[in-house]
C-alpha positions as CSV (number, residue, x, y, z in Angstrom):
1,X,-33.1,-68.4,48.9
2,X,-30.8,-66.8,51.7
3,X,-28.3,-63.9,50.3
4,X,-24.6,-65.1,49.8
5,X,-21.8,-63.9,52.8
6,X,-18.6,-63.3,52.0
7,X,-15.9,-63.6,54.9
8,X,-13.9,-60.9,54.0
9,X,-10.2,-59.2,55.6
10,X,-12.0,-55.8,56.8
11,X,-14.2,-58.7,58.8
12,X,-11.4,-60.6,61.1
13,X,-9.5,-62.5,58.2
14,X,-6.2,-62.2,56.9
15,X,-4.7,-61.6,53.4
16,X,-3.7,-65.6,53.2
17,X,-6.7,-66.5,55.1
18,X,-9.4,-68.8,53.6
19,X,-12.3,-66.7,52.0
20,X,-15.4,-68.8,52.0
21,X,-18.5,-68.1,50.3
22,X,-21.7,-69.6,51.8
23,X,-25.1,-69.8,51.3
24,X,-27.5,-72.0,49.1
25,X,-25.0,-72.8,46.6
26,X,-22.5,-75.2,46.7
27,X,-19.5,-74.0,48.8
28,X,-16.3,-72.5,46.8
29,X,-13.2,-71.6,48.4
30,X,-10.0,-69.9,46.7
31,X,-7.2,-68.2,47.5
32,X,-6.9,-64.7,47.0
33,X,-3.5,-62.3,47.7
34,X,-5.2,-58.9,47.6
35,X,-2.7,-56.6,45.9
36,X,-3.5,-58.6,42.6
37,X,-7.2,-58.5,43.4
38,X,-9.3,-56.2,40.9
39,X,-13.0,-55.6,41.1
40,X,-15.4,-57.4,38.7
41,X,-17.1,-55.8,36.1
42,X,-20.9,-55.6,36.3
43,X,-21.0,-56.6,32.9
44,X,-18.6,-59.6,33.0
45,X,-20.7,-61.3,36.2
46,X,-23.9,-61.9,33.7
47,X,-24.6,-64.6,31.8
48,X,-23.4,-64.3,28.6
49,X,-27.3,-63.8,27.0
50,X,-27.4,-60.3,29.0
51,X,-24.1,-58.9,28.0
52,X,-24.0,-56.0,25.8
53,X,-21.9,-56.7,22.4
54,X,-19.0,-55.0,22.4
55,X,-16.5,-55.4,18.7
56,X,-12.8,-55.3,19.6
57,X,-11.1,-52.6,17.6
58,X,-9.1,-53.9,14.7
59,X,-5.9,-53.0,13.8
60,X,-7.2,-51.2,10.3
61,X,-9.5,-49.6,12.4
62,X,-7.0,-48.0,14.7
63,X,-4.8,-47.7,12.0
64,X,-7.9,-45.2,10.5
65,X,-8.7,-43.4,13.7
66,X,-4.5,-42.7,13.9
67,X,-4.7,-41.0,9.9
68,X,-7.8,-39.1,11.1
69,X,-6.3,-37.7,14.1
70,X,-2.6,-36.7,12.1
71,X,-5.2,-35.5,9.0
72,X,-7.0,-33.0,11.9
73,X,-3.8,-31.7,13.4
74,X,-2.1,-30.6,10.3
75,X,-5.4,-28.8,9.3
76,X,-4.8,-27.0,12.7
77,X,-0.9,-26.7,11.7
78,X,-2.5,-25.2,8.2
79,X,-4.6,-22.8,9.4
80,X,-2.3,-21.3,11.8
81,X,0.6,-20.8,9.8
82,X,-1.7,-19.3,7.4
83,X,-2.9,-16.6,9.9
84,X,0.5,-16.2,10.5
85,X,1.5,-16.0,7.0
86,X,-1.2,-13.3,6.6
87,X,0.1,-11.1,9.8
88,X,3.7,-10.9,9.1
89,X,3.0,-11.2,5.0
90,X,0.9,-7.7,5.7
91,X,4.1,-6.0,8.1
92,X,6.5,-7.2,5.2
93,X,4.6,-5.9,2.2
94,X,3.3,-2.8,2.8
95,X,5.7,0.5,2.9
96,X,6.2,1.8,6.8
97,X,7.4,5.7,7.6
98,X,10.5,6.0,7.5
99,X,12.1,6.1,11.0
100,X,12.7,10.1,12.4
101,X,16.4,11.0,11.4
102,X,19.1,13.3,13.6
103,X,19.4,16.5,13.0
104,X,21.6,19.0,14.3
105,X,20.5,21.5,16.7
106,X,18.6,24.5,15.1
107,X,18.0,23.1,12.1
108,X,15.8,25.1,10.0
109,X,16.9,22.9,6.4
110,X,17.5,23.9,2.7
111,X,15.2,27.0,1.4
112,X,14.0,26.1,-1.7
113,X,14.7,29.5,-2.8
114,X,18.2,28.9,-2.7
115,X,18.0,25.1,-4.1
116,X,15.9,26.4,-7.2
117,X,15.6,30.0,-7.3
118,X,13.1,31.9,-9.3
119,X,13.7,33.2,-13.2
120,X,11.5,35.5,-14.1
121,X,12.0,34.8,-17.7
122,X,11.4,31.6,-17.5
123,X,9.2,30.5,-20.4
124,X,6.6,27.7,-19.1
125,X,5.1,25.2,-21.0
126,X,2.2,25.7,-23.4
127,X,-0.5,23.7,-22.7
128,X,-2.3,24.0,-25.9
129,X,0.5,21.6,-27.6
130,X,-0.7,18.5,-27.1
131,X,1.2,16.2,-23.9
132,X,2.1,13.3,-26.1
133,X,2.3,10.3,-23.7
134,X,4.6,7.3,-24.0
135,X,6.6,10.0,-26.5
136,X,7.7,12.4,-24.3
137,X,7.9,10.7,-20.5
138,X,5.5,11.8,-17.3
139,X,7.9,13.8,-14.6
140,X,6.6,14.6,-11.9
141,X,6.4,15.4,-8.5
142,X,4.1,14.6,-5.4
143,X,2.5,17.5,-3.1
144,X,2.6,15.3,0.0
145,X,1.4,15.7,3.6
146,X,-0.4,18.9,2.0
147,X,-4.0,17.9,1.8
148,X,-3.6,14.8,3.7
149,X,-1.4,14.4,6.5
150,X,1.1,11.9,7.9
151,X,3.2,12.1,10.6
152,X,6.6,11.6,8.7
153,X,6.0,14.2,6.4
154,X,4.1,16.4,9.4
155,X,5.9,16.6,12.2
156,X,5.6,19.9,13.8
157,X,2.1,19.6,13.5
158,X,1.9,15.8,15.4
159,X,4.1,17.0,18.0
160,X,1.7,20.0,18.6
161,X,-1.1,18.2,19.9
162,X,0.8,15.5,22.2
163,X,-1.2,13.9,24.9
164,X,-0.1,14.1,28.1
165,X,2.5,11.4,28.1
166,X,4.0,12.9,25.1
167,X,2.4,10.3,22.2
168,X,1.5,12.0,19.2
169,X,-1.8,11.4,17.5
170,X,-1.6,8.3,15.3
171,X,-3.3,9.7,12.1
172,X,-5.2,12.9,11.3
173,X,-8.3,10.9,12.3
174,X,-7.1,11.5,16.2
175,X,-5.1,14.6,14.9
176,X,-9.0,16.3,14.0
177,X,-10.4,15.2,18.2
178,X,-6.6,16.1,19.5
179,X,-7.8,19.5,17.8
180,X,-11.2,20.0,19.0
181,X,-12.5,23.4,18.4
182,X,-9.4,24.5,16.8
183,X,-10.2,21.7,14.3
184,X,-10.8,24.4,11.7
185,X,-8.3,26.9,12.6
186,X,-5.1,24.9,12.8
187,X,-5.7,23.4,8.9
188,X,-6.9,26.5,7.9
189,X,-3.3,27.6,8.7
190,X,-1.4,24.3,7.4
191,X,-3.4,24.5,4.5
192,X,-2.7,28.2,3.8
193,X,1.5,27.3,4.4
194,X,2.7,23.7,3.5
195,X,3.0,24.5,-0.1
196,X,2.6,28.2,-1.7
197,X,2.6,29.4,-5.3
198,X,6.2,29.5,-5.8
199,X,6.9,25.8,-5.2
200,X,4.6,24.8,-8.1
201,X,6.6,27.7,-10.2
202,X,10.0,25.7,-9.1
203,X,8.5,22.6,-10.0
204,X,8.0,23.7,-13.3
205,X,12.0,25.6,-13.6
206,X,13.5,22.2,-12.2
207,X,12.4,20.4,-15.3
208,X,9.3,18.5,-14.3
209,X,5.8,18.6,-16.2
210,X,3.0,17.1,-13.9
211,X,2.1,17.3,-10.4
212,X,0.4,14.9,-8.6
213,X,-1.9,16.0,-6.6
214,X,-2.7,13.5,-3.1
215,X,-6.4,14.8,-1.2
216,X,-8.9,12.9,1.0
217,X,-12.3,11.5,0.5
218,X,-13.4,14.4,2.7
219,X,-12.3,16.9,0.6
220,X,-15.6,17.8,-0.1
221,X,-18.3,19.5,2.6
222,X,-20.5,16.4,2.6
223,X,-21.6,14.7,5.7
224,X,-19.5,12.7,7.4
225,X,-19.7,9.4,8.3
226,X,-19.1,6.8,10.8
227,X,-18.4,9.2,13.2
228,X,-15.7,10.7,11.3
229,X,-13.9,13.7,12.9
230,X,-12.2,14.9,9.6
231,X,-12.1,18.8,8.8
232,X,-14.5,18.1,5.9
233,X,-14.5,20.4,2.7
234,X,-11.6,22.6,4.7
235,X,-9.4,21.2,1.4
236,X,-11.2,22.0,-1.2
237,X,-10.5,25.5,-2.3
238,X,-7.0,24.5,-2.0
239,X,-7.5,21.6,-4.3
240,X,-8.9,23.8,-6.3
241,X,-6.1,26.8,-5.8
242,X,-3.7,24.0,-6.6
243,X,-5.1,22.9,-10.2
244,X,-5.2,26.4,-11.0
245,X,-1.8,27.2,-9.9
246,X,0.1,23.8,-12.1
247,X,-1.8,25.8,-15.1
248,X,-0.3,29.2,-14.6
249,X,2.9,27.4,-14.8
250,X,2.3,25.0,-17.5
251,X,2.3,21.6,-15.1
252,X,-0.5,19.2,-15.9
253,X,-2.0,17.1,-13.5
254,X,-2.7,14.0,-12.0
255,X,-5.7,13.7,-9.4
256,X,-5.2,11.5,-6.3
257,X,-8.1,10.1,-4.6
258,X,-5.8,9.0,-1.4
259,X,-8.0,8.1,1.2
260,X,-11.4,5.6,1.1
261,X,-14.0,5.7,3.5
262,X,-13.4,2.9,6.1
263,X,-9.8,2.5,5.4
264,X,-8.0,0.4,2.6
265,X,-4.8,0.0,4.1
266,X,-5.5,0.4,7.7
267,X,-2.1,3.0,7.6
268,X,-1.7,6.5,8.8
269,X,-2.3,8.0,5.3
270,X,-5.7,6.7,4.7
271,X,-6.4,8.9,7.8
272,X,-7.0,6.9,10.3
273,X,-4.7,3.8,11.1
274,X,-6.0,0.4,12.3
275,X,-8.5,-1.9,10.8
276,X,-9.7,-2.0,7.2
277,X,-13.3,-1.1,6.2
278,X,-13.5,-0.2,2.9
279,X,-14.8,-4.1,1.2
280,X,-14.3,-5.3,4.2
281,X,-16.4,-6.0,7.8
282,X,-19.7,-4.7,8.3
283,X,-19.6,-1.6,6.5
284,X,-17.0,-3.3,4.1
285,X,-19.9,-2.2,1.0
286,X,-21.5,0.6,2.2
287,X,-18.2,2.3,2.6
288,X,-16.7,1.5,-0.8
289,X,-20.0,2.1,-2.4
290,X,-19.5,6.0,-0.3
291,X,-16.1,5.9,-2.0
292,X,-17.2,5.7,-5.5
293,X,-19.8,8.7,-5.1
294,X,-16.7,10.8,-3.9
295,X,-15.0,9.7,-7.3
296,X,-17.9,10.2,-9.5
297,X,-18.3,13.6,-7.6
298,X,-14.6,14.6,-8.5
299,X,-15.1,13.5,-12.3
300,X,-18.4,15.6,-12.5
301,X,-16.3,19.1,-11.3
302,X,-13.2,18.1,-13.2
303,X,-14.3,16.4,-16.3
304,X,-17.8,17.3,-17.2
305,X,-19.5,20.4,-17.9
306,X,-17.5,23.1,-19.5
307,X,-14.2,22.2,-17.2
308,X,-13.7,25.6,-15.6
309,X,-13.1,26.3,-12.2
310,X,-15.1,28.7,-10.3
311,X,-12.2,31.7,-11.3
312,X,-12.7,30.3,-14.7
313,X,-9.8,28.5,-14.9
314,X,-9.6,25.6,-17.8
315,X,-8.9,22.4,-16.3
316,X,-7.9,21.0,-19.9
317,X,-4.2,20.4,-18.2
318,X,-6.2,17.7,-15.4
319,X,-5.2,14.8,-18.0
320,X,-5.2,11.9,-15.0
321,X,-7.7,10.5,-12.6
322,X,-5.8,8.2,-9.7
323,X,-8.8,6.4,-8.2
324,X,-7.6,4.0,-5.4
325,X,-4.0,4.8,-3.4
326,X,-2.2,1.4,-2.3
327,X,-5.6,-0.9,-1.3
328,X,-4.6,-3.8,0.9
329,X,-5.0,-6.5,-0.8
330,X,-4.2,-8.9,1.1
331,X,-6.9,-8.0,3.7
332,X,-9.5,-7.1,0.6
333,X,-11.4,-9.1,-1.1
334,X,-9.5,-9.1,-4.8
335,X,-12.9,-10.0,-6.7
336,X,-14.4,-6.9,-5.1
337,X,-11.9,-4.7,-5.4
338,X,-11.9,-5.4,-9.1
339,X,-15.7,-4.9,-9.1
340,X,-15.1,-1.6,-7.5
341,X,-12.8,-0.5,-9.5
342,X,-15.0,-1.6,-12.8
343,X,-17.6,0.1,-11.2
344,X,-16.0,3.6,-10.7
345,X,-14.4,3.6,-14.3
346,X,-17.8,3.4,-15.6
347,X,-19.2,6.5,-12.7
348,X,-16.2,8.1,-14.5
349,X,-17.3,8.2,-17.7
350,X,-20.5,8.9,-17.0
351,X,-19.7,12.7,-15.7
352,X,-17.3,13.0,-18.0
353,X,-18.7,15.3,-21.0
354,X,-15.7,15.1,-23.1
355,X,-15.3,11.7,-25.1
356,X,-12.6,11.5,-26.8
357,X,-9.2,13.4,-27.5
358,X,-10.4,14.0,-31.0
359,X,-12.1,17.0,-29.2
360,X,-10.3,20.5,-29.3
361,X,-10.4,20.8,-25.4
362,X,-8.3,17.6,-24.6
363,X,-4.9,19.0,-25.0
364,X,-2.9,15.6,-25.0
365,X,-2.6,12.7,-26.6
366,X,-1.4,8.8,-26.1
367,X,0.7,8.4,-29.5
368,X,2.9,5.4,-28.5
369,X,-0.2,3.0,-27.6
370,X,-2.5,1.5,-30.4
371,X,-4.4,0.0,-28.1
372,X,-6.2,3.0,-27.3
373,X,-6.5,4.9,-30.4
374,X,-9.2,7.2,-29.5
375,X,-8.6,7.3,-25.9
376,X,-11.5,8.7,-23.7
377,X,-10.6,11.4,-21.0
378,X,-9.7,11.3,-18.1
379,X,-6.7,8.7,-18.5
380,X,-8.3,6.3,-15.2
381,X,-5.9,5.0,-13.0
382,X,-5.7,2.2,-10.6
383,X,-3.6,1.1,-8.2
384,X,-2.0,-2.6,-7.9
385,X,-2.4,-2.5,-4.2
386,X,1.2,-4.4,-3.4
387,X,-0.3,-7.3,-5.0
388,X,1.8,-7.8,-8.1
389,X,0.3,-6.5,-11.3
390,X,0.1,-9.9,-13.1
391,X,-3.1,-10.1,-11.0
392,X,-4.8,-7.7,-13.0
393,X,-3.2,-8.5,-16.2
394,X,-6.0,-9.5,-18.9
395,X,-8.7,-8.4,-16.8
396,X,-9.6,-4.7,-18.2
397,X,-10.3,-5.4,-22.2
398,X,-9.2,-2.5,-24.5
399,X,-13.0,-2.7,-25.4
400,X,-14.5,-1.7,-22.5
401,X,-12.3,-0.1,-20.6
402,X,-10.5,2.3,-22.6
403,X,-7.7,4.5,-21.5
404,X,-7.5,3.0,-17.9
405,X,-3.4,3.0,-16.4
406,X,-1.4,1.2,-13.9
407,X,0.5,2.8,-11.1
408,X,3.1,1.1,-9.5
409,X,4.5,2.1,-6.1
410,X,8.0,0.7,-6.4
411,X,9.6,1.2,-2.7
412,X,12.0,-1.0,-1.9
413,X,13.5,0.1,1.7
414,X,10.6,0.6,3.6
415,X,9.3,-3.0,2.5
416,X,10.3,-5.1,5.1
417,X,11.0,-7.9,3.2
418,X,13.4,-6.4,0.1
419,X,15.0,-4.2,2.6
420,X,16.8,-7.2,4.1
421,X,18.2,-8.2,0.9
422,X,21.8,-7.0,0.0
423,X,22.6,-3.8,-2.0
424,X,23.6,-5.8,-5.3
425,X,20.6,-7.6,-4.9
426,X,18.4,-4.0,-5.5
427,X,20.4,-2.4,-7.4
428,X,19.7,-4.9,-9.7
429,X,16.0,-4.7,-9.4
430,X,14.6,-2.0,-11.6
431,X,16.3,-2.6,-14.6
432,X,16.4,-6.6,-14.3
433,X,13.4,-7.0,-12.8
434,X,10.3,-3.9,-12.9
435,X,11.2,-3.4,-16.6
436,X,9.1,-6.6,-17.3
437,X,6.2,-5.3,-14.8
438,X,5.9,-2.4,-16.8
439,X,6.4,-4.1,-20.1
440,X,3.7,-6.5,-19.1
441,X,1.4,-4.3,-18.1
442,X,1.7,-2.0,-21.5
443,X,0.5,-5.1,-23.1
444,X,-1.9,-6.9,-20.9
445,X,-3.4,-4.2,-19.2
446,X,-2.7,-0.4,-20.1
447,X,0.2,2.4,-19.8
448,X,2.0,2.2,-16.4
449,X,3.6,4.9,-14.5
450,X,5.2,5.0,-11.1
451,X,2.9,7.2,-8.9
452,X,5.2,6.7,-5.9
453,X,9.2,6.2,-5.3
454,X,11.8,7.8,-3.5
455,X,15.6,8.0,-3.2
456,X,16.0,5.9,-0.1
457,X,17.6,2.1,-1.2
458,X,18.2,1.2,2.4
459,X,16.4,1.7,5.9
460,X,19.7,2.1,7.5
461,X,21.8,4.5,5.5
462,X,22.3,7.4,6.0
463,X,19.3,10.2,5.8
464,X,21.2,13.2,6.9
465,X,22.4,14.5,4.0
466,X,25.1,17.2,5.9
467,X,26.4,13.8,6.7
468,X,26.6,12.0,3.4
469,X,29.7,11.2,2.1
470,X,30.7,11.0,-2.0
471,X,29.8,7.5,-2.0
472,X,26.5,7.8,-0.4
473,X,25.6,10.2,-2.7
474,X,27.0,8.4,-5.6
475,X,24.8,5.2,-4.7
476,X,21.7,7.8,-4.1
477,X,22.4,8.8,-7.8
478,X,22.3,5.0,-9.2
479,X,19.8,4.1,-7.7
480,X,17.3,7.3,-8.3
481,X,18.5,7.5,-12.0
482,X,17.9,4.0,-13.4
483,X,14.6,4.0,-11.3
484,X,13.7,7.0,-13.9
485,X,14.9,5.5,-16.5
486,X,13.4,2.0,-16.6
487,X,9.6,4.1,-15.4
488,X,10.2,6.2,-18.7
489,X,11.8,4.0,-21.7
490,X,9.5,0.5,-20.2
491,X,6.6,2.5,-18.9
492,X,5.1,6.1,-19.4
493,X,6.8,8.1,-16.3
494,X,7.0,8.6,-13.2
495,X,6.1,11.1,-9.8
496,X,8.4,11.2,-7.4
497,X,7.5,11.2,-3.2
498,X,7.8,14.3,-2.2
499,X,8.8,17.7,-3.2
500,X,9.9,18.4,0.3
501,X,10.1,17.4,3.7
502,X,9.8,19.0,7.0
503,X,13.4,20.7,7.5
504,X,14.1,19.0,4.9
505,X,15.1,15.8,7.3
506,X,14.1,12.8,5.3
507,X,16.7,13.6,2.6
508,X,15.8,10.7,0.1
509,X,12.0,11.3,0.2
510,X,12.7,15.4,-0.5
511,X,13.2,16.0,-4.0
512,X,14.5,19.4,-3.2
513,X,17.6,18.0,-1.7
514,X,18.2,15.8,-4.1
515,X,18.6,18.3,-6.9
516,X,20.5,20.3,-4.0
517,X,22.7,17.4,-3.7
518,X,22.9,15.9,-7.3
519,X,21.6,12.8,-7.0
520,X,18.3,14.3,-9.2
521,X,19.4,15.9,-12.1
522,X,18.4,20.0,-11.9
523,X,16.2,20.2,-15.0
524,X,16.9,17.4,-17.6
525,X,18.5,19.3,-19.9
526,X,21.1,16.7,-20.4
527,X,20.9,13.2,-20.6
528,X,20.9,11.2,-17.1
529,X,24.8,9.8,-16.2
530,X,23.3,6.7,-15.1
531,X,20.7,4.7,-17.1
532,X,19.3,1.2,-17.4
533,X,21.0,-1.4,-20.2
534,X,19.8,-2.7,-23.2
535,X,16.4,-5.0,-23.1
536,X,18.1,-8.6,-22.7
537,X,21.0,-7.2,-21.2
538,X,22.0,-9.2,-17.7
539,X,24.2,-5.9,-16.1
540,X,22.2,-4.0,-13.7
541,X,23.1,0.2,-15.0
542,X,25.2,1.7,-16.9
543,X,27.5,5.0,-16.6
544,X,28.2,6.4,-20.1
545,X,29.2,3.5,-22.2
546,X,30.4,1.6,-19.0
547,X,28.1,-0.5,-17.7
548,X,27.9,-2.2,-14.5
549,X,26.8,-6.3,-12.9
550,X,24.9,-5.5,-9.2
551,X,28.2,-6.1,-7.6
552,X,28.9,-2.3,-9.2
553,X,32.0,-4.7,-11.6
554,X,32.6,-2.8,-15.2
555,X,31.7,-5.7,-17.4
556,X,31.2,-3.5,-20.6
């Protein structure tokens, strides 16, 4: 049988011309305008036995394949705006430095001599009468940028070791390699200068009866790990030096493990800023897990044994443990965090050789809370981590853990998020609103203190106070005096951030200028001018027997 010809256009004819096919079938002819001709599928020339089945798509069928596709691009959608969430969530939550303030030329700022000067006949508290918390409320004070280091609170010394384009060293991680070989040397002399004896002595004369007392997990000379540059045991002695110096002056204390290996903030004071390792990445574990031996080795000098220092000081007055400063939660894993902190309660106790404040040593007592009533010493404190308490509430039985605290960090201008809301809006926060997070926490968890708050209400006023005017400083007395109010009538107390400030230029974080100024009261010898209302009350403060709505209207 010969092969078919086709008389194609590329082989003489024309577009209208008369295609023929010939051969040994019968002969066909058509006409054909080529721009409407289309070639014919392979498939579609065999006989209809040899053709491959093909099912048209039905209209349910499409209508299925649309859902999926819509179903698979909001997951997309979904997951995206939750990374999202989780970035900015993270920038909005947690507290930033405050931003570096003017200050005019040759500055030197307030000497604390002249803001609280010294009486020598000043008679300081007896520590053998029993501290009777939830009775008498926790005042205190933070030692700051001391025995850990942050750039806000350190300038001089950031500015010292500048590289070469000027940038300061991020954290005291790249602070220690900016240092080198004078790693030892230059803490050595910021140990030796940032605080001295006298400013625990004015402590005391201002009215205040605890210190909190911030260090690092290398405070101690162990080996250091993950390549870890840190000045490690430098601190120590001045830890130590520290304790001993809040008893000569009748201050009790609260210890502040502020640092965990790995990280868990990923901010400047954790010592090094970044990432967070501590329950999370590779050495997520391994580092928390280093973290709690640092605790238990801090409960076992402090707490067990006969509680002496080395110049046989009693450490009866170290009432309070702190055992996690402001974890990340967001980024942590919340189920190991409480595991870790379950965990280092129980190290704890086990160093801990005094049980219960029955014994003659412990030289305080919890009267106000029946939910402990032989409370086991140290009081242990953790930390809410930004999260919102009611996370933790129910989770810590009386039964097992018994005399463990909350401590809220209530700061309000440096959260990204409340800053941007107006000023009735926060001055209506601590007595309308954290009166029920301590409330709740005295009865679903344990006692709750503030272990960090300042002055500042606002990022952008004014922080310079040679530049305040009567009603700055009239706001700066609201707002610190109902924060100490509603922390010592809902909860047990409070400790202020910080005692002081470099040149004194961060005047709502420097509790020296306040009491300069008079937004702090000088020594609490008289009742506060401004205070929260009555439980159930709607008004935000009150001045006297005035009191006040957010808008700052007399109402009553």
């Amino acid at each position: 049988m010969s092969t078919p010809t086709l008389n194609s256009p590329g082989a003489g004819g024309s577009p209208d011309s008369q295609r023929t096919v010939t051969g040994s079938y019968p002969p066909t002819t058509h006409k054909t305008v080529l721009p409407d001709w289309k070639p014919i599928k392979v498939e579609d020339a065999l006989p209809p036995s040899e053709r491959t089945f093909k099912p048209r798509r039905t209209r349910k069928a499409r209508f299925l394949r649309i859902c999926f596709g819509i179903l698979v691009f909001l997951g997309l959608a979904a997951l995206a705006a939750y990374f999202i969430w989780r970035h900015f969530d993270k920038k909005l939550k947690e507290p930033q430095s405050p931003s570096q303030p003017s200050e005019p030329a040759g500055w030197t700022g307030l000497d604390p001599a002249k803001v609280q000067p010294l009486d020598p006949n000043f008679r300081y508290r007896d520590l053998s009468v029993p501290f009777q918390y939830g009775v008498e409320p926790i005042r205190g004070v933070n030692v700051g940028g001391w025995l850990i280091t942050e750039k806000f609170l350190n300038p001089s010394l950031y500015a010292k070791f500048a590289d070469s384009r000027g940038e300061w060293p991020a954290d005291e991680w790249h602070l220690s390699l900016a240092m080198g070989s004078k790693l030892s040397e230059e803490f050595d002399s910021h140990y030796s200068t940032y605080f001295v004896e006298d400013d625990f002595a004015r402590i005391a004369q201002m009215g205040l009866n605890h210190v909190r007392i911030p260090f690092a997990h290398w405070v101690f000379p162990n080996t250091p790990v993950n390549g870890e540059p840190f000045y490690y045991g430098g601190s120590w002695k001045w830890l130590i030096q520290a304790v001993e110096w809040c008893r000569k002056y009748g201050l009790r204390v609260a210890l502040d493990l502020h640092t965990a290996v790995g990280s868990q903030s990923g901010y400047d004071h954790t010592g090094r800023n970044g990432t967070i390792e501590f329950l999370n990445g590779t050495n997520g574990q391994s580092n928390a897990d280093r973290t709690r031996q640092i605790a238990g080795q801090i409960a076992t000098h402090f707490f067990g044994g006969n509680r002496t220092s080395p110049n046989g000081i009693s450490y009866d007055h170290v009432t309070i443990f702190s055992t996690m400063n402001e974890p990340f939660v967001a980024t942590i894993n919340f189920d190991g965090l409480y595991n870790w902190y379950s965990d280092t309660y129980t190290t704890i106790r086990n160093q801990t050789s005094l049980a219960t404040s029955t014994s003659p040593q412990i030289k305080a007592t919890l009267a106000n809370f029946t939910k402990y009533p032989t409370p086991t010493w140290p009081s242990v404190v953790i930390n809410d981590g930004f999260s919102g308490e009611y996370l933790w509430f129910d989770l810590f039985p009386a039964s097992r853990f018994n005399n463990l605290w909350m401590d809220f960090h209530k700061y309000i201008s440096l959260n990204k998020g409340t800053d941007a809301q107006s000023k009735s809006d926060k001055f209506g926060t601590p007595c309308l609103k954290w009166r029920a997070d301590f409330l709740g926490s005295r009865d679903r968890l344990g006692p709750a203190y503030m272990g960090e708050w300042s002055a500042s209400w606002s990022a952008t006023a004014e922080s310079n106070f040679t530049k305040m005017t009567e009603g700055d400083k009239r706001d700066l007395a609201i707002w610190t005096q109902i924060q100490m109010d509603v922390a010592e009538n809902s909860g047990i107390g409070w400790f202020f951030w910080n005692l002081k400030t470099e040149k004194s230029q961060y005047a709502h974080w420097d509790y020296y200028v306040g009491v300069n100024e008079g937004w702090i009261p000088r020594n609490f010898s008289a009742p506060k001018r401004f205070t929260c209302p009555p439980v159930g009350s709607s008004l935000a403060w009150c001045e006297g027997g005035a009191c006040y709505d957010a808008e700052g209207n007399l109402r009553v």
